[in-house]
N, C-alpha and C positions, 0 to 999 in steps of 0.2 A: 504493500500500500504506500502511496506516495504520500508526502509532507504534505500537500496542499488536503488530502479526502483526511489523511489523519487529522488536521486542524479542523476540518468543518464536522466532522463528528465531534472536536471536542467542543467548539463553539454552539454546536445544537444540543447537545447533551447541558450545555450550561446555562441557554436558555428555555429549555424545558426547566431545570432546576429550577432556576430564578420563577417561572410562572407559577410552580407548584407554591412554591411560598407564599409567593401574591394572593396566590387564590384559599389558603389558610390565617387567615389575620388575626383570627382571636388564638390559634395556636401557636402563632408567631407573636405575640401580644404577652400570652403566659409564659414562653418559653423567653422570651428578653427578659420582664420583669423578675422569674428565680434567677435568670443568671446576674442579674444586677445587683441582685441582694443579695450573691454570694460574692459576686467582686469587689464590692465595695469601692467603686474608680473614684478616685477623686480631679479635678482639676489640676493636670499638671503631670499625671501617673503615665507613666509608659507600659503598655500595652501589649501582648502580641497575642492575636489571636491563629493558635496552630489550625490547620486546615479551616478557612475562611471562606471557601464554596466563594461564590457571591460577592459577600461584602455584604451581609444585610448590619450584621452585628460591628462594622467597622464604622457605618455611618454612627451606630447609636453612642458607640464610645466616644466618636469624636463631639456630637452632640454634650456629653458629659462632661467637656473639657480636656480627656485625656488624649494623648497623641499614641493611636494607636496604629499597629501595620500587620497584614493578613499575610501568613502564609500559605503555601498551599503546593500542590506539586503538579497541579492539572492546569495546563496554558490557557485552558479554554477556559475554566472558571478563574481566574484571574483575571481575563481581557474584561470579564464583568467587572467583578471586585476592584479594580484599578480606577473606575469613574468614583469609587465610594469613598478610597482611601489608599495610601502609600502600601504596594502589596511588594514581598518576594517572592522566586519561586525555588520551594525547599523540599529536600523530604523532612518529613517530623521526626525520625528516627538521628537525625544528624541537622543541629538547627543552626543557621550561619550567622549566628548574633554569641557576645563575647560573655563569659560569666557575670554573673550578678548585672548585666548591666539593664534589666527592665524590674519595674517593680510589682508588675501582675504579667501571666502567661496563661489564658483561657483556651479551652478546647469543645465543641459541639460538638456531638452526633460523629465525632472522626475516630475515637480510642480505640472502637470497637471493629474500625476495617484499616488496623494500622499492625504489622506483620509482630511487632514484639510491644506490646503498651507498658509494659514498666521500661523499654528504653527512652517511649518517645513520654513518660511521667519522670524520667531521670533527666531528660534533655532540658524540661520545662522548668525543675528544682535548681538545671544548672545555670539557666539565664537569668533565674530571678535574684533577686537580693536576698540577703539575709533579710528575715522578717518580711519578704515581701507573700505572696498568696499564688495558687495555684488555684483553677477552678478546672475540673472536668465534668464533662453532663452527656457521658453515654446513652444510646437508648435502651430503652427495656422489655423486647418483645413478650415478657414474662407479664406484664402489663395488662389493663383493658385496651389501653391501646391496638398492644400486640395479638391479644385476643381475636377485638376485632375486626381489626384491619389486616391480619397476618400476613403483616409484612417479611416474616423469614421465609415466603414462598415464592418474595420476587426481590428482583435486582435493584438495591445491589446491596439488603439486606439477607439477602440466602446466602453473601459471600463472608456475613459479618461474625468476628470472636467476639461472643456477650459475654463480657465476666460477671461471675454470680458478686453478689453484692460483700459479701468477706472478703473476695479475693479484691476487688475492687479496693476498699475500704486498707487492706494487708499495704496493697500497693501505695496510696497514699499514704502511710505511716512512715515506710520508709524516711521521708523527707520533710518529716513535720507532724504538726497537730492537726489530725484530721480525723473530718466529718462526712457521714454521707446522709443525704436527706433524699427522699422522694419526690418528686415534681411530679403538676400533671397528669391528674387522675382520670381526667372525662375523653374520649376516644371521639376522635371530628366526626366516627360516623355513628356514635352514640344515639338511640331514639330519642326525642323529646329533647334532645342536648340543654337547654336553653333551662328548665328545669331541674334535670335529672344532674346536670353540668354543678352547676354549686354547691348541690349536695353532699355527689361525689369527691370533689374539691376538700370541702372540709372534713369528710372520712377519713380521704386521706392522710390526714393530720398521725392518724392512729395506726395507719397500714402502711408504712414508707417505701415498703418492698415493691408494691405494686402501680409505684410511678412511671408512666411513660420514658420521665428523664430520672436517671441517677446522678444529682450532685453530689461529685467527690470536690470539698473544699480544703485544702492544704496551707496552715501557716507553716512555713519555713525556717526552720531553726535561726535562729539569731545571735549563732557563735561564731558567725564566719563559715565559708567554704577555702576550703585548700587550694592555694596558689591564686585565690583572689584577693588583691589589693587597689588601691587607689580610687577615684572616686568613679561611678559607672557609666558606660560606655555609650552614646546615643546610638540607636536601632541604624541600621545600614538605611543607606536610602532605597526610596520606594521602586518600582518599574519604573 
């Protein structure tokens, strides 16, 4: 296959991507507001969000103040992600930014179709600062969600490693004080959604295992990382 049909499958695959979201708002609506309240951005915070699709989540950080930049490994989902915000193009296994030098490193929906996730959770512990945060928010086909939308019978969730919520939660320990919370409880194709939707919401308060999204939140030791010094390093520039 030549470079020009391999670019336009990945440009079409990225705007299918991009329209799925558009056409989910109150899912994309829940799923920004847990991840904000596990980030905590403040004005001024550096950013990186690993596997960045799009750029939906690039514009809102930047919204927040923070100067944030998308990774990603897919050319075609970048050429979107680049109108939103300063993107590169990386694998998450191996990430091209200098120790300690961001002070949050978020990740969506990507942990779980990434070939080793405690390397690309050890890459995220190694760009941020001491004391800085790690946010990860896998999906959870275990879910209603996953119930009933069963998404591990199509692509490119039938290709995804779901970590059970221990091993999740193991892997975060490594590199700090962490937590996993449940997000997410009402499924878009839920009956009566609009009902049945709040209810489940605040059930879920009580059931955490059975959220759509698993937030893994990480504060980061704050003794220093080995062979990091001086003060931290601004994010490489964007595309």
């Amino acid at each position: 296959m030549n470079g020009d049909v391999t670019r336009d499958h990945y440009d079409r695959l990225a705007a299918t991507y991009d329209e799925n979201w558009a056409h989910s708002p109150d899912f994309v609506e829940w799923m920004t507001g847990c991840i904000l309240e596990r980030l905590q951005v403040f004005a001024g915070d550096l950013v990186a969000d690993i596997g960045c699709g799009t750029g939906q989540l690039l514009e809102i950080l930047a919204r927040h103040g923070a100067t944030a930049l998308g990774i990603d490994s897919d050319p075609g989902m970048l050429t979107v992600a680049a109108a939103r915000g300063p993107t590169a193009r990386a694998d998450a296994h191996q990430l091209p930014l200098a120790d300690a030098s961001l002070d949050v490193a978020v990740t969506v929906a990507t942990l779980e179709f990434t070939t080793a996730p405690a390397q690309v959770l050890a890459e995220m512990a190694r760009i941020v600062r001491p004391g800085g945060r790690i946010v990860a928010a896998p999906l959870n086909p275990a879910s209603l969600w996953g119930i009933l939308d069963m998404p591990a019978r199509r692509s490119p969730y039938a290709s995804g490693c779901f970590l059970p919520c221990p091993r999740l939660l193991a892997l975060g320990r490594r590199h700090g004080q962490a937590r996993l919370r449940g997000a997410l409880f009402a499924a878009g194709h839920l009956p009566a959604r609009p009902v049945l939707g709040p209810a489940l919401e605040n059930a879920g308060k009580i059931m955490p295992r059975f959220g759509a999204l698993q937030i893994l939140t990480v504060q980061t030791d704050s003794d220093g990382l080995p062979g990091t010094s001086g003060s931290p390093a601004q994010p490489p520039p964007g595309r």
